[in-house]
N, C-alpha and C positions, 0 to 999 in steps of 0.2 A: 897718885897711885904708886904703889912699891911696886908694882908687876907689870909687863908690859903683857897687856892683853889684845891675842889676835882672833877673832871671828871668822870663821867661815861659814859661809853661809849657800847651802847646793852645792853647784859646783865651782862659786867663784873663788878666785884665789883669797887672800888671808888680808883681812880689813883690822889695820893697827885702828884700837879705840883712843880716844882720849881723855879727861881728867875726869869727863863728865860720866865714865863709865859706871854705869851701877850693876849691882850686882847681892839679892840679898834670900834670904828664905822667901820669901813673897813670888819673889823673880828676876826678872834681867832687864835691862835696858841696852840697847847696843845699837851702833851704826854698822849698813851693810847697803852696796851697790842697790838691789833688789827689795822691791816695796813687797811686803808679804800682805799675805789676805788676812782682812781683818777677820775674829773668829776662827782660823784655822787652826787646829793643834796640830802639833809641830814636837819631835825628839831631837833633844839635842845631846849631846856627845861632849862631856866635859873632862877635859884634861889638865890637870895639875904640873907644877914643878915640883923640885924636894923642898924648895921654900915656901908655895903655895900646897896649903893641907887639903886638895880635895884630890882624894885618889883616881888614877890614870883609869879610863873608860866607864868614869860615872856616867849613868845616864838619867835623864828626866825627860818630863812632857809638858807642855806648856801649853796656852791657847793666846795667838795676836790679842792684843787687847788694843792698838793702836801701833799706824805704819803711818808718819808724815816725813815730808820732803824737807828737809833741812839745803835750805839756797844757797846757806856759806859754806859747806860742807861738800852740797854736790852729793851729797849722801839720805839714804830714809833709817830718819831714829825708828827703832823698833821697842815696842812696849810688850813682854813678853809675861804671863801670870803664869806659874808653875801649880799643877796639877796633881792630886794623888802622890806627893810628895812623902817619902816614908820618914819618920819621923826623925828618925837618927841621922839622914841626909840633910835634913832640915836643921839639924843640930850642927851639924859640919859647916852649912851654906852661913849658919852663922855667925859662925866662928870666924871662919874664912872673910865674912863683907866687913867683920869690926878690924880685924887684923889690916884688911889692906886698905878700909879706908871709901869702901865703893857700898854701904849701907845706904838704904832710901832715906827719906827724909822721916817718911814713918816708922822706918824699925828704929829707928833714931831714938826714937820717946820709949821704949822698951826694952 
């Protein structure tokens, strides 16, 4: 990854990702301290650098799609599907996951 990506996640402090991070139009994957509920929709609050293109107080919504415990990590991967996603943010999201490299394995083939 070109960016160093931190998660916050409630109120816990700031969870540095690593290589495995994804990040794409479809949605997010990320590690954080807190197993979230599966099915729960959830806004998240996305913030950019001047090098990363998605502008400062994006917001979107998403629904858990899967929260498993990761042993070596100590950490719960979270599988996060983006909702009602407007289409030009969807256009940025993926621009943004081919740039730094954090596209799923499916947006891959498109």
């Amino acid at each position: 990854m070109e960016h160093e990506v931190l998660v916050y996640c409630g109120e816990e402090g700031p969870e540095s990702q690593p290589e495995t991070f994804r990040f794409c139009p479809l949605g997010v994957q990320f590690y954080s301290r807190t197993q979230l509920p599966q099915y729960q929709q959830i806004r998240m609050n996305l913030d950019g650098t001047p090098t990363a293109p998605i502008p400062a107080g994006t917001q979107c919504e998403g629904v858990v799609v899967h929260s498993q415990y990761d042993r070596d990590r100590r950490l719960y991967r979270n599988w996060i599907l983006f909702i009602d996603l407007p289409e030009d943010v969807r256009r940025q999201f993926q621009c943004f996951a081919r740039k730094s490299g954090t596209v799923c394995p499916h947006c891959m083939n498109f």
